[in-house]
Backbone and ligand atoms as CSV (ligand in chain L), in Angstrom:
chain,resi,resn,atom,element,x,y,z
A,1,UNK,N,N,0.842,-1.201,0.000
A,1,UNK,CA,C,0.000,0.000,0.000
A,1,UNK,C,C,0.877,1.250,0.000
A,2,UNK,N,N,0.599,2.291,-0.322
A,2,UNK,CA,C,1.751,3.467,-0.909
A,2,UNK,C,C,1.040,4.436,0.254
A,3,UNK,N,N,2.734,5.148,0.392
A,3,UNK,CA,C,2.465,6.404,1.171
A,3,UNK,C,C,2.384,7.500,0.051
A,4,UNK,N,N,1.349,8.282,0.771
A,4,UNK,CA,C,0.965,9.526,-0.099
A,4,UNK,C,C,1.673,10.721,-0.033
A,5,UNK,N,N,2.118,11.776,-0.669
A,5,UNK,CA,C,2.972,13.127,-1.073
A,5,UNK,C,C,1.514,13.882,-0.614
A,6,UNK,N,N,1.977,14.925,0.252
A,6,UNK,CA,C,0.993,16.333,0.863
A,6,UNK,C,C,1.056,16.636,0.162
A,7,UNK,N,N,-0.446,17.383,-0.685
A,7,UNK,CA,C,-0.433,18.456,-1.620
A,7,UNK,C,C,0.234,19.767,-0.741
A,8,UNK,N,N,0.667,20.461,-1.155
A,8,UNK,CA,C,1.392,21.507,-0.456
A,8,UNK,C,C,0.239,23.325,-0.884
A,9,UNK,N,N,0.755,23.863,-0.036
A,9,UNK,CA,C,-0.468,25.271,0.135
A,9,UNK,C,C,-0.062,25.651,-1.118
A,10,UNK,N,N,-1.630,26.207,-1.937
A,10,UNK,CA,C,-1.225,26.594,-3.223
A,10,UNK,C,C,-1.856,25.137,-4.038
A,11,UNK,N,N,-1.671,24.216,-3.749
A,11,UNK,CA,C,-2.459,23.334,-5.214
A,11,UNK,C,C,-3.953,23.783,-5.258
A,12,UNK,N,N,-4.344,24.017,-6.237
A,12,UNK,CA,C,-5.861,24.027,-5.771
A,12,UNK,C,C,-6.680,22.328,-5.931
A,13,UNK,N,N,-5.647,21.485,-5.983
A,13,UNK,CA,C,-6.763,20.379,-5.186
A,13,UNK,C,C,-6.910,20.525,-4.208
A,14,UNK,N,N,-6.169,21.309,-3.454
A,14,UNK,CA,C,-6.451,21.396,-2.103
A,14,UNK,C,C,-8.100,22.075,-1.271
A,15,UNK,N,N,-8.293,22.882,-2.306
A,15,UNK,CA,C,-9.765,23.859,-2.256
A,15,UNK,C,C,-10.625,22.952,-3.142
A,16,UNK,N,N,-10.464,21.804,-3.300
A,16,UNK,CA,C,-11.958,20.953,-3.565
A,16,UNK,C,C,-12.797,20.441,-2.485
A,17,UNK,N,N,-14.416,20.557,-2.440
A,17,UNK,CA,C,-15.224,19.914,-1.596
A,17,UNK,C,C,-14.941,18.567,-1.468
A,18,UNK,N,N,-14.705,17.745,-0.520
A,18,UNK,CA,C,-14.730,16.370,-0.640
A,18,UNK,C,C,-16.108,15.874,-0.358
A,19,UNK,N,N,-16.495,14.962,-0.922
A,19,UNK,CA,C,-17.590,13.642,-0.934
A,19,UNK,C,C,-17.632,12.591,0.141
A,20,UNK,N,N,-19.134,12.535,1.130
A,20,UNK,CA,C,-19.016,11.627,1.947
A,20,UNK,C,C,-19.166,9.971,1.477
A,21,UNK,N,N,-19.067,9.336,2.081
A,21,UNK,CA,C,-18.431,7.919,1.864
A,21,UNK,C,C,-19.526,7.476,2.507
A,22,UNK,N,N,-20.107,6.548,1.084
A,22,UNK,CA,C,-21.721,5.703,1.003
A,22,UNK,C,C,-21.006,4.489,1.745
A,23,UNK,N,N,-20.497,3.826,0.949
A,23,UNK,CA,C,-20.028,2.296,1.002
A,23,UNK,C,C,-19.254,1.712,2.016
A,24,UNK,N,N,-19.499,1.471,3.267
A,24,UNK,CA,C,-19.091,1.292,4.268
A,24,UNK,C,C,-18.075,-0.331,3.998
A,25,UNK,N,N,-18.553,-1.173,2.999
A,25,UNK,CA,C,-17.861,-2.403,2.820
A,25,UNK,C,C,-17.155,-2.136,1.564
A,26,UNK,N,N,-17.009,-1.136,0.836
A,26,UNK,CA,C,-16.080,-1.007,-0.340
A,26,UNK,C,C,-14.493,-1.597,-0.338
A,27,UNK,N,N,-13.731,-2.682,-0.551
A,27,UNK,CA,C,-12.059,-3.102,-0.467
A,27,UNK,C,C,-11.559,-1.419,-0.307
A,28,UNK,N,N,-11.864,-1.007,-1.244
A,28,UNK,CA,C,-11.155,0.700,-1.718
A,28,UNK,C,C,-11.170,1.287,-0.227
A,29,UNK,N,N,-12.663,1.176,0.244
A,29,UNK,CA,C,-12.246,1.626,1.369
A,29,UNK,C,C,-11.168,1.626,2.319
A,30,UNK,N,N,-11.435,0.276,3.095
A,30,UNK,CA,C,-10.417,-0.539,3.785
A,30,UNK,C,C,-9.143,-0.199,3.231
A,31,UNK,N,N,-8.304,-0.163,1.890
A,31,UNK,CA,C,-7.466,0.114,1.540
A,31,UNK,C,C,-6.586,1.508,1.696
A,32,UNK,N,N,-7.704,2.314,1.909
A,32,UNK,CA,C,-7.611,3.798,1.677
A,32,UNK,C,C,-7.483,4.073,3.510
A,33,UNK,N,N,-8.086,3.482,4.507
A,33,UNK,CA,C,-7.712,3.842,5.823
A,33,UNK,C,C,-6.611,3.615,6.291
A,34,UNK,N,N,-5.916,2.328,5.565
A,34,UNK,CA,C,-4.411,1.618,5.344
A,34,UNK,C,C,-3.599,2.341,5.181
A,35,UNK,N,N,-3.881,3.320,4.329
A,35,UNK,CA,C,-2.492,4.149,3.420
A,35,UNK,C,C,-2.843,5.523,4.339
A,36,UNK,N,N,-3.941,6.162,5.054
A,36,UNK,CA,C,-3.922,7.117,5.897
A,36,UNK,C,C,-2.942,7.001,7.200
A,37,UNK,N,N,-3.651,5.790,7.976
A,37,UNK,CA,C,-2.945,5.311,8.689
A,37,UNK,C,C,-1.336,5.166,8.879
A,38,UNK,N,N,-0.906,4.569,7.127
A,38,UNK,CA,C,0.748,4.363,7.320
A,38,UNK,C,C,1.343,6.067,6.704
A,39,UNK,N,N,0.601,6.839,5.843
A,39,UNK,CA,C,0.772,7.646,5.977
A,39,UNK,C,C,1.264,8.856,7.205
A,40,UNK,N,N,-0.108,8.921,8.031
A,40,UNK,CA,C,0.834,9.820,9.186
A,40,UNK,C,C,1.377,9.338,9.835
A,41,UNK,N,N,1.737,7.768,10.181
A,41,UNK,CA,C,2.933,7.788,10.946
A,41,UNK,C,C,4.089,7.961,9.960
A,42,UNK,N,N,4.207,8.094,8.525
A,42,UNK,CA,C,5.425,8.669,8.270
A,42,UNK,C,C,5.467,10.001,8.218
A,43,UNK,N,N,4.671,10.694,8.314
A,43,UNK,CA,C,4.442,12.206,8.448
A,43,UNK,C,C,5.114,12.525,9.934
A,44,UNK,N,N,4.278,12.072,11.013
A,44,UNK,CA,C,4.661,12.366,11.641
A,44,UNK,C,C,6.069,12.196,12.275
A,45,UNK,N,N,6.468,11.186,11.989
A,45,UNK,CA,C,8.663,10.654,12.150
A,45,UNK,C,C,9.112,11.735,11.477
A,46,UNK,N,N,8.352,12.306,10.069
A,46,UNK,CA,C,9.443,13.662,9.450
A,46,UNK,C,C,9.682,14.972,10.221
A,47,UNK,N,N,7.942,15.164,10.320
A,47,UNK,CA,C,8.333,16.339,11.386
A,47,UNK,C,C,7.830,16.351,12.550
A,48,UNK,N,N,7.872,14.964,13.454
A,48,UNK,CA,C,7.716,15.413,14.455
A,48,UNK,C,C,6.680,16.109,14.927
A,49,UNK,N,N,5.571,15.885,14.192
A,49,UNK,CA,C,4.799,16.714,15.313
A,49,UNK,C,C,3.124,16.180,13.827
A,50,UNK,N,N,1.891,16.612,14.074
A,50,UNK,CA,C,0.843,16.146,13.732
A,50,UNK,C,C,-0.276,15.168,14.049
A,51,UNK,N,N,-1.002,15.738,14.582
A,51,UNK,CA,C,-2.162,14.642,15.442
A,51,UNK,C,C,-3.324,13.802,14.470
A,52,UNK,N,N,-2.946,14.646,13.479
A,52,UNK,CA,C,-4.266,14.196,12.410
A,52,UNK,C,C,-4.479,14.172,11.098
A,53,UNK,N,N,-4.681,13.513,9.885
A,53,UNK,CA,C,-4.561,13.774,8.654
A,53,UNK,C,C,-5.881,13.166,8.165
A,54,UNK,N,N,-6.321,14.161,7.264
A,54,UNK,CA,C,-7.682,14.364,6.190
A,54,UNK,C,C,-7.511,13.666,4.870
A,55,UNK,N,N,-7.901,13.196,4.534
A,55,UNK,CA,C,-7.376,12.588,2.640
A,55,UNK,C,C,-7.792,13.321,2.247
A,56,UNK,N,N,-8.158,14.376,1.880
A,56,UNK,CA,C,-8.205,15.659,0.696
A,56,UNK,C,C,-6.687,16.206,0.729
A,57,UNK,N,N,-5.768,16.208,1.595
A,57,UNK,CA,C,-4.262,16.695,1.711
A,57,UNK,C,C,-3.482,15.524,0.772
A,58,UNK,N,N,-4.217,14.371,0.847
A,58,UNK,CA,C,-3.278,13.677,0.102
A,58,UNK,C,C,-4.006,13.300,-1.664
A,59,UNK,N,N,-4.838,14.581,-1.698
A,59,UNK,CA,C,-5.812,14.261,-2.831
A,59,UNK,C,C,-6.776,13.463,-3.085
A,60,UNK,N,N,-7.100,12.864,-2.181
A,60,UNK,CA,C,-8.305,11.981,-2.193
A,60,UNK,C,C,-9.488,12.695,-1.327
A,61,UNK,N,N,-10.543,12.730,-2.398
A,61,UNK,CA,C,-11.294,13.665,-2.212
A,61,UNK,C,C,-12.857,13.225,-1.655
A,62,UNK,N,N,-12.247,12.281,-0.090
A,62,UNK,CA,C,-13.311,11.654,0.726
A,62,UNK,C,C,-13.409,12.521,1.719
A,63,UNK,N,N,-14.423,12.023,2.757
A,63,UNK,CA,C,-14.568,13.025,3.840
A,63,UNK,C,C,-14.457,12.106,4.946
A,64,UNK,N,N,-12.781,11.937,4.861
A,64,UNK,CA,C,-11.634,11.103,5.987
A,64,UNK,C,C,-10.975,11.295,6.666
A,65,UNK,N,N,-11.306,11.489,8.124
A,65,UNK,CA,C,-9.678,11.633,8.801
A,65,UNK,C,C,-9.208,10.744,9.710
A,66,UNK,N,N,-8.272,10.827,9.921
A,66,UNK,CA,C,-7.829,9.871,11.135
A,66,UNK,C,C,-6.795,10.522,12.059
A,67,UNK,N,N,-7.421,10.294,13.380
A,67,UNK,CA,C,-7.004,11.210,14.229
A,67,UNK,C,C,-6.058,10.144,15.353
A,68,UNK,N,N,-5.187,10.649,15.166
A,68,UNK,CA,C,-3.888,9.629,16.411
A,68,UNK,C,C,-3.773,10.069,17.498
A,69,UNK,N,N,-4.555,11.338,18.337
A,69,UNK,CA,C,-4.387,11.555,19.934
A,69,UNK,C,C,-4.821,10.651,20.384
A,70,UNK,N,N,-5.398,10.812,22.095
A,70,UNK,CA,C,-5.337,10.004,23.301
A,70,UNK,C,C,-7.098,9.988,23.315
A,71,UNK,N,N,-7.676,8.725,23.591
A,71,UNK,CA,C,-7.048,8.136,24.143
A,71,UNK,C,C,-6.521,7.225,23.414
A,72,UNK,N,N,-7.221,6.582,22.273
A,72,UNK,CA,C,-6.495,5.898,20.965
A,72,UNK,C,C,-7.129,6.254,19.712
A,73,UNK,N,N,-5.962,6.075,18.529
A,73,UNK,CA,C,-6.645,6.348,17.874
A,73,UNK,C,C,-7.829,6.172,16.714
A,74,UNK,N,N,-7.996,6.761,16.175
A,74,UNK,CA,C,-9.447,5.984,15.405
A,74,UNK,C,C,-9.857,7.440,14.133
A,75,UNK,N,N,-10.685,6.513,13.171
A,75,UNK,CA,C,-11.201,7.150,12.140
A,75,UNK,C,C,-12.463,8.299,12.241
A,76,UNK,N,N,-12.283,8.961,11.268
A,76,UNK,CA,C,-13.777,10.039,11.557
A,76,UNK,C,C,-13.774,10.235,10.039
A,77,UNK,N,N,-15.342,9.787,9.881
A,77,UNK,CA,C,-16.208,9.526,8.574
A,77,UNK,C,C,-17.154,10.263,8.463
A,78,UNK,N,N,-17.340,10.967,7.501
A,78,UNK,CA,C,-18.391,11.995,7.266
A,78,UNK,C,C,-18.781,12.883,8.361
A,79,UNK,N,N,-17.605,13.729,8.668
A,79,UNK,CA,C,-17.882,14.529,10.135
A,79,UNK,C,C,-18.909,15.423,10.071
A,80,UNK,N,N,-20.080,15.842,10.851
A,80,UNK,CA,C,-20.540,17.084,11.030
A,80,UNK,C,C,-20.682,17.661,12.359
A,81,UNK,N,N,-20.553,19.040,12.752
A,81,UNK,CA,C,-20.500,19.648,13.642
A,81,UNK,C,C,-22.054,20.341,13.912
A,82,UNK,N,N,-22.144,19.468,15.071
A,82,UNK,CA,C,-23.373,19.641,15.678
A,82,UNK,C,C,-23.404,20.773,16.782
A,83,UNK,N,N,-22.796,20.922,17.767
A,83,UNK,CA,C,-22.448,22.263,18.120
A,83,UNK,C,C,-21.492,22.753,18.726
A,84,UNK,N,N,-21.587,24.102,18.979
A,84,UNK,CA,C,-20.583,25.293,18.990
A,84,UNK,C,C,-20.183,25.774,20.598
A,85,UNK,N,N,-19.421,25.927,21.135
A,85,UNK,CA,C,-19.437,26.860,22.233
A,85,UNK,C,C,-19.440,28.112,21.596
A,86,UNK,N,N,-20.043,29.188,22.490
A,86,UNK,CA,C,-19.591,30.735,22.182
A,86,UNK,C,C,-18.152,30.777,22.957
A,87,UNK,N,N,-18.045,30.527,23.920
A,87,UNK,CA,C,-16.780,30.838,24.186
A,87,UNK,C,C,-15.379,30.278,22.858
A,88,UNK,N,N,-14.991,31.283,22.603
A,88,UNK,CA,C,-13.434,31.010,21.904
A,88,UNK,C,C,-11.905,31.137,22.206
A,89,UNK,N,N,-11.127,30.320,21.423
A,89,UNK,CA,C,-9.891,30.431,22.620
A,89,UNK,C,C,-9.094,30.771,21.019
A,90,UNK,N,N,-8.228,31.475,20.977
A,90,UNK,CA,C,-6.790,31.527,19.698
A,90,UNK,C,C,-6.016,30.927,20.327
A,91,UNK,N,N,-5.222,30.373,19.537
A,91,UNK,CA,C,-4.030,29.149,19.492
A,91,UNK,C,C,-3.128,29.142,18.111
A,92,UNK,N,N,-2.274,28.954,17.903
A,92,UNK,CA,C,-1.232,28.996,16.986
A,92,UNK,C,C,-1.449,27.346,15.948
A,93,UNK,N,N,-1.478,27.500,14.834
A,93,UNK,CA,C,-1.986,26.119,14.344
A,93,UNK,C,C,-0.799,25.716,13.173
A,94,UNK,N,N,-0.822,24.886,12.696
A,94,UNK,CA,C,0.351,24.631,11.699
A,94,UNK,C,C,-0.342,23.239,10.431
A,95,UNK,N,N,-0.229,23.287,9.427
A,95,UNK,CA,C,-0.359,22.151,8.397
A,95,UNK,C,C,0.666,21.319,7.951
A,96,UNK,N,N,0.417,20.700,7.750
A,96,UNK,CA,C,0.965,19.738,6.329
A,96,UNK,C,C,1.281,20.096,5.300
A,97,UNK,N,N,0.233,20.903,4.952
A,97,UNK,CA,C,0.480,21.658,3.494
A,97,UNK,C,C,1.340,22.572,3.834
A,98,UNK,N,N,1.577,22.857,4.761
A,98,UNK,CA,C,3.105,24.119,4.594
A,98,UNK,C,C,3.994,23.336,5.260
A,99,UNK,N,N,4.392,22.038,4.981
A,99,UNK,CA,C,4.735,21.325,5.634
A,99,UNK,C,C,5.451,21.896,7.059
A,100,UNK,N,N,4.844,22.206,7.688
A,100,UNK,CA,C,5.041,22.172,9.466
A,100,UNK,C,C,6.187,23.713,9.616
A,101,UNK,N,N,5.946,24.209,8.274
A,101,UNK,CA,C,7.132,25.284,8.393
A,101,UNK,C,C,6.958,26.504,8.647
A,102,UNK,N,N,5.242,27.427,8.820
A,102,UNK,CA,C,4.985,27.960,9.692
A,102,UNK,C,C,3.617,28.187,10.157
A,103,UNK,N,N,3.398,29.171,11.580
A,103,UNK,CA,C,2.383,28.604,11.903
A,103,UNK,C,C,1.155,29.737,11.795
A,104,UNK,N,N,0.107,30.020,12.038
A,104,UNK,CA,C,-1.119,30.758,12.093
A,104,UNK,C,C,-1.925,30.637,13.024
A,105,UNK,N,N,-2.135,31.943,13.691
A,105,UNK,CA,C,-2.756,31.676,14.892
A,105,UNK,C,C,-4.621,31.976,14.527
A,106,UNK,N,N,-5.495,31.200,15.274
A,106,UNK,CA,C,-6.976,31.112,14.798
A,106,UNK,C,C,-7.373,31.101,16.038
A,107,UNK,N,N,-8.819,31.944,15.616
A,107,UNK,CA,C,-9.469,32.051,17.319
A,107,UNK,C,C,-10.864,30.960,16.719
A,108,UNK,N,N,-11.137,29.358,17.798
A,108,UNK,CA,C,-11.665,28.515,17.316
A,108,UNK,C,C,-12.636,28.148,18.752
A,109,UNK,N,N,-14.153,27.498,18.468
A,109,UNK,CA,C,-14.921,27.526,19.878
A,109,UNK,C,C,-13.851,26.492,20.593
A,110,UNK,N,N,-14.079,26.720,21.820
A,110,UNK,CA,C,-13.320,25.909,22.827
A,110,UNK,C,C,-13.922,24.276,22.486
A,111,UNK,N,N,-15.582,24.016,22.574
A,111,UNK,CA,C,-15.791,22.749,22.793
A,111,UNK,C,C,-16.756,23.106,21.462
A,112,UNK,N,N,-17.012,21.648,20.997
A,112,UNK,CA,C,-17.686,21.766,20.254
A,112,UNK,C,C,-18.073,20.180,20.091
A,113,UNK,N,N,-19.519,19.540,19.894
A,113,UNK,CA,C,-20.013,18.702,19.531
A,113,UNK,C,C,-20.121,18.131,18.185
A,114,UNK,N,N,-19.710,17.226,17.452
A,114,UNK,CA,C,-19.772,16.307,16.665
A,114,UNK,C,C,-19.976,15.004,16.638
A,115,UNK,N,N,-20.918,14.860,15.020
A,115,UNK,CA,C,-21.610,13.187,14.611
A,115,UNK,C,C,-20.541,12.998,13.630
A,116,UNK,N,N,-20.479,11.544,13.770
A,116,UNK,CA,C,-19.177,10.624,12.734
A,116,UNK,C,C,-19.597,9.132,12.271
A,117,UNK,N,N,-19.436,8.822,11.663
A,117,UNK,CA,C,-19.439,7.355,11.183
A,117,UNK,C,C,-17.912,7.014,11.424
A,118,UNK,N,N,-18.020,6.105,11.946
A,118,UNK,CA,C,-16.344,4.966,12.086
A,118,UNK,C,C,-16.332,3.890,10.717
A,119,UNK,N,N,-15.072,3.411,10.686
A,119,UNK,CA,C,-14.946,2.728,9.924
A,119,UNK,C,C,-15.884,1.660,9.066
A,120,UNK,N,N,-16.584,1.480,10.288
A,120,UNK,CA,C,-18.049,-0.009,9.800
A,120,UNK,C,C,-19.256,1.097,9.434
A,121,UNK,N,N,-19.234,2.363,9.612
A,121,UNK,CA,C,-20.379,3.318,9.174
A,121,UNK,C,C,-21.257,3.175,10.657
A,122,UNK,N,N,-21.069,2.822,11.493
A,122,UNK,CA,C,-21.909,3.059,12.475
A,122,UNK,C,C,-22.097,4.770,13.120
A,123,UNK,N,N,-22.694,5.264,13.870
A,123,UNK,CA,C,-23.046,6.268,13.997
A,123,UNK,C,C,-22.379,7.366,15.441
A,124,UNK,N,N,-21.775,7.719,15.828
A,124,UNK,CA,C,-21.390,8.291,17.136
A,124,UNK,C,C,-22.036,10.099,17.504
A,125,UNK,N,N,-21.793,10.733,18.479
A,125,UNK,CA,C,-21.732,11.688,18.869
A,125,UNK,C,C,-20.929,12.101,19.861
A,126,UNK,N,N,-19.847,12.647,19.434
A,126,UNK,CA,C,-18.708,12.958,20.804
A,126,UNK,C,C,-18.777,14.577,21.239
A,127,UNK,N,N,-18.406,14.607,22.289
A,127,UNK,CA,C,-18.225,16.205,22.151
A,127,UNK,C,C,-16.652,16.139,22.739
A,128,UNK,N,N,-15.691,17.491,22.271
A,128,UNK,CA,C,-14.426,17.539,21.935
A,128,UNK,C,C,-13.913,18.911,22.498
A,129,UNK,N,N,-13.209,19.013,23.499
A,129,UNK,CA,C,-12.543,20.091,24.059
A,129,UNK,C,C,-11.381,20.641,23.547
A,130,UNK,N,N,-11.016,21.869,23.995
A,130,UNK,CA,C,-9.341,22.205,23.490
A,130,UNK,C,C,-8.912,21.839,22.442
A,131,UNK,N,N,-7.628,21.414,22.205
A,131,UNK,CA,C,-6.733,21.181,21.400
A,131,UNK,C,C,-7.857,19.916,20.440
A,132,UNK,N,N,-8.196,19.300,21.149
A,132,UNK,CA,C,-9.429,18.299,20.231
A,132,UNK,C,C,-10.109,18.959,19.185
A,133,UNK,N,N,-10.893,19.390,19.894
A,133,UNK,CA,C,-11.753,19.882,19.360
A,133,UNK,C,C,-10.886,21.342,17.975
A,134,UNK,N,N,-9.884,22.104,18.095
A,134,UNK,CA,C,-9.206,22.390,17.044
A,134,UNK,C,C,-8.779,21.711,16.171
A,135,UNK,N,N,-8.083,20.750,16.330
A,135,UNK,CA,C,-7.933,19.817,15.329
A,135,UNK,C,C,-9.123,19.392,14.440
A,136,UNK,N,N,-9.956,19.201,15.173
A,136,UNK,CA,C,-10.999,18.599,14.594
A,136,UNK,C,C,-11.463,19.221,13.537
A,137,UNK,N,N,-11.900,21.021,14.208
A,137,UNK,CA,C,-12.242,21.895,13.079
A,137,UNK,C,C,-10.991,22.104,11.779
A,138,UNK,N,N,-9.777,22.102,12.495
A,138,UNK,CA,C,-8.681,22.110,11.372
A,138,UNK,C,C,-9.275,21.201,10.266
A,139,UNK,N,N,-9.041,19.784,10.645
A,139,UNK,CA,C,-8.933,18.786,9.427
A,139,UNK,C,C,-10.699,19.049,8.580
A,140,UNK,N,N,-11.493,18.941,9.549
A,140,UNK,CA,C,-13.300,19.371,9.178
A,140,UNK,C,C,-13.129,20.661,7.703
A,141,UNK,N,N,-12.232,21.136,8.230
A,141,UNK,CA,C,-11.831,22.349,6.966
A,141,UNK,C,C,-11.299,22.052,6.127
A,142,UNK,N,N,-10.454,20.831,6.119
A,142,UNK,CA,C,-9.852,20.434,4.868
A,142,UNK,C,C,-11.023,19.551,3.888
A,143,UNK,N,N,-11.811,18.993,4.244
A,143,UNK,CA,C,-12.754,18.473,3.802
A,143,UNK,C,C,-13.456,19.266,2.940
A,144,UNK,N,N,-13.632,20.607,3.465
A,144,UNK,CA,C,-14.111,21.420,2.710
A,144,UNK,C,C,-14.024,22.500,1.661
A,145,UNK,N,N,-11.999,22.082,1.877
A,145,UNK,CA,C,-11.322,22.817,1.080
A,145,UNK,C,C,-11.205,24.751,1.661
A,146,UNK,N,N,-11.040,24.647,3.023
A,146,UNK,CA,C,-11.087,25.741,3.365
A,146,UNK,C,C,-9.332,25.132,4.025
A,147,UNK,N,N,-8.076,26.434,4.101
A,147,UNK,CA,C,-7.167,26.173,4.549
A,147,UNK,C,C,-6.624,26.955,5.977
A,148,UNK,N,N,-6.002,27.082,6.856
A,148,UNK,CA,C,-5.643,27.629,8.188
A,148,UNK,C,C,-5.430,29.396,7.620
A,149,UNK,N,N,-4.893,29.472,6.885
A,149,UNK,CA,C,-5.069,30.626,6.190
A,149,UNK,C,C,-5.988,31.440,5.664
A,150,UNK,N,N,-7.113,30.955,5.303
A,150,UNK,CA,C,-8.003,31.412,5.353
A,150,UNK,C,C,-8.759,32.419,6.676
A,151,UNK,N,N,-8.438,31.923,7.411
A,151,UNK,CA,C,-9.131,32.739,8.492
A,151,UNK,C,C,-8.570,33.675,9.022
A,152,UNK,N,N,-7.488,33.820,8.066
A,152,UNK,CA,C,-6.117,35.426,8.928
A,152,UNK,C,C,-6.740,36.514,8.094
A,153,UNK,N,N,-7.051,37.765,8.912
A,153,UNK,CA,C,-7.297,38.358,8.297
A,153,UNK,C,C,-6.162,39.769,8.536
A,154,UNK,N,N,-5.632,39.441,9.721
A,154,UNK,CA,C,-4.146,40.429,10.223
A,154,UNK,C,C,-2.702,39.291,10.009
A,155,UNK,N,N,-2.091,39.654,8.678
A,155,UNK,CA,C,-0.802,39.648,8.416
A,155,UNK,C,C,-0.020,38.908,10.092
A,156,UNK,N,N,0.216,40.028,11.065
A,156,UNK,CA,C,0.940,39.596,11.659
A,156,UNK,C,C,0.880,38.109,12.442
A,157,UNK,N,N,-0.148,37.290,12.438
A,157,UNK,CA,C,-0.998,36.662,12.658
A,157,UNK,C,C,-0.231,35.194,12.161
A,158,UNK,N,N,1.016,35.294,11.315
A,158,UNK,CA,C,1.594,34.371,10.189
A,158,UNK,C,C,2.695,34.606,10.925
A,159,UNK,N,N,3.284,32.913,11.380
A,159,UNK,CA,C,4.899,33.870,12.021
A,159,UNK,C,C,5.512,32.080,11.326
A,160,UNK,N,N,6.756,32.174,11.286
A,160,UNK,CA,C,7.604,31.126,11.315
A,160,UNK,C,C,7.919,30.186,12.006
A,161,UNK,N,N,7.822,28.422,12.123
A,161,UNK,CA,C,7.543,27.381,13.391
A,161,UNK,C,C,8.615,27.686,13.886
A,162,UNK,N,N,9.577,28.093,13.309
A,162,UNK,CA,C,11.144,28.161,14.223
A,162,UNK,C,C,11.270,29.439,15.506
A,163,UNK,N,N,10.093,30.524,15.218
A,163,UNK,CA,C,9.966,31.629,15.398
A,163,UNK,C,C,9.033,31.077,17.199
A,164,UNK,N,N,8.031,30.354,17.009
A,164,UNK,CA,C,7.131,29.812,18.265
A,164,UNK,C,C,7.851,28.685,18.860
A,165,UNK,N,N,8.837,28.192,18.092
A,165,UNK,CA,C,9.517,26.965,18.622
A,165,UNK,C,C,10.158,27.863,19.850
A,166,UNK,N,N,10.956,29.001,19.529
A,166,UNK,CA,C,11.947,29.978,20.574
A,166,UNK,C,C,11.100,30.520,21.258
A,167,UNK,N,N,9.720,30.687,21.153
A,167,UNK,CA,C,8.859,31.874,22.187
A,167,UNK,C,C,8.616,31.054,22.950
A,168,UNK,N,N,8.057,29.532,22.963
A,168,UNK,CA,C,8.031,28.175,23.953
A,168,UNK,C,C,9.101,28.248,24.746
A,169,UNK,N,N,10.369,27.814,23.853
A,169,UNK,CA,C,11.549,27.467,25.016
A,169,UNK,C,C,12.165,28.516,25.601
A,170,UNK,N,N,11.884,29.634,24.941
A,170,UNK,CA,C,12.887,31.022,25.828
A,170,UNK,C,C,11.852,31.827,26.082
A,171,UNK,N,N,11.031,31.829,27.259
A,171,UNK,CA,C,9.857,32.367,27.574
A,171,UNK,C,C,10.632,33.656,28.047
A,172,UNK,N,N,11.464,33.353,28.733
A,172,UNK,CA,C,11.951,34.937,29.494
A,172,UNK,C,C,12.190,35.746,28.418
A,173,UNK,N,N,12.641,35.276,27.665
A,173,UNK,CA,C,12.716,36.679,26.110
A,173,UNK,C,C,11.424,37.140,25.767
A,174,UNK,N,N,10.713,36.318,25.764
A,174,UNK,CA,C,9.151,36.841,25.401
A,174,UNK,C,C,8.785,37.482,26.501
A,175,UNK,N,N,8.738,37.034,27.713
A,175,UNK,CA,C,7.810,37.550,27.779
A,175,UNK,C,C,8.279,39.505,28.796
A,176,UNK,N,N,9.663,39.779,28.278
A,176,UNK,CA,C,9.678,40.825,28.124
A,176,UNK,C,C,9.173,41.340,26.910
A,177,UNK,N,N,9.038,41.170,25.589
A,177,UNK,CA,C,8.750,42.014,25.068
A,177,UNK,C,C,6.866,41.716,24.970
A,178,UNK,N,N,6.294,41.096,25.462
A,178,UNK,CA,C,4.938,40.668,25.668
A,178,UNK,C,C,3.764,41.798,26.238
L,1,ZN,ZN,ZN,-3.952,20.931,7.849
């Protein structure tokens, strides 16, 4: 089964709607969660870092992700977002498509409720906090062909991963000029 090449920011396959997934017993299927699966774990050994990957990034234009946080991980099939907190939190976010090289900060609801089909098409409702629940909307956006960029509407807002990598580890520099 083949690992897939990130479309990178700028293809416009990347801004296609993806299609939800009828055929819960399709081989193609099964095949296609295979190559997600071995996919981000080679994604993630490159750079170190990525909780989640969409198949519209790798051009396949399903409505797939597979998410590798805690507590294990597992598939999300035809996601929809059922609801919203008003409360919002900004956080600094990073893609694939720029491969991990810099980041954008987005103000996203804290919790938010979502329905999924798993792999066999059965039916769930989770609700998803923090960093979850961002991700979630992250990859939910790739599905739709909307990118992390999209939602900047202030320039400064775009900084370099090497740039937040140093504001993390050398806080005392920051947070004089803060
Ligand atoms: Zn992404």
């Amino acid at each position: 089964m083949p690992v897939y090449n990130v479309l990178l920011l700028g293809d416009p396959e990347l801004r296609e709607k993806s299609t939800p997934v009828t055929d819960f017993k399709a081989p193609e299927l099964r095949a296609l969660l295979g190559d997600l699966k071995r996919t981000l774990t080679v994604l993630q050994a490159r750079f170190g870092t990525g909780l989640a990957l969409a198949a519209p990034l790798l051009g396949i234009h399903k409505r797939i992700i597979y998410f590798r946080g805690d507590p294990a991980p597992f598939f999300i099939i035809n996601p929809e977002i059922s609801g919203r907190s008003k409360e919002e939190e900004e956080d600094w976010e990073t893609c694939f498509s720029f491969q991990m090289s810099f980041v954008v900060k987005i103000k996203r609801p804290k919790t938010i409720a979502m329905k999924y089909n798993d792999e066999n098409g059965d039916k769930h409702i989770i609700s998803c906090e923090g960093k979850m629940a961002r991700v979630m909307l992250h990859e939910i956006d790739h599905l739709d062909g909307v990118l992390p960029v999209d939602h900047i509407s202030n320039p400064p807002l775009i900084m370099r991963a090497e740039l937040i990598k140093q504001r993390l580890s050398s806080s005392s520099r920051w947070k004089k000029q803060d």
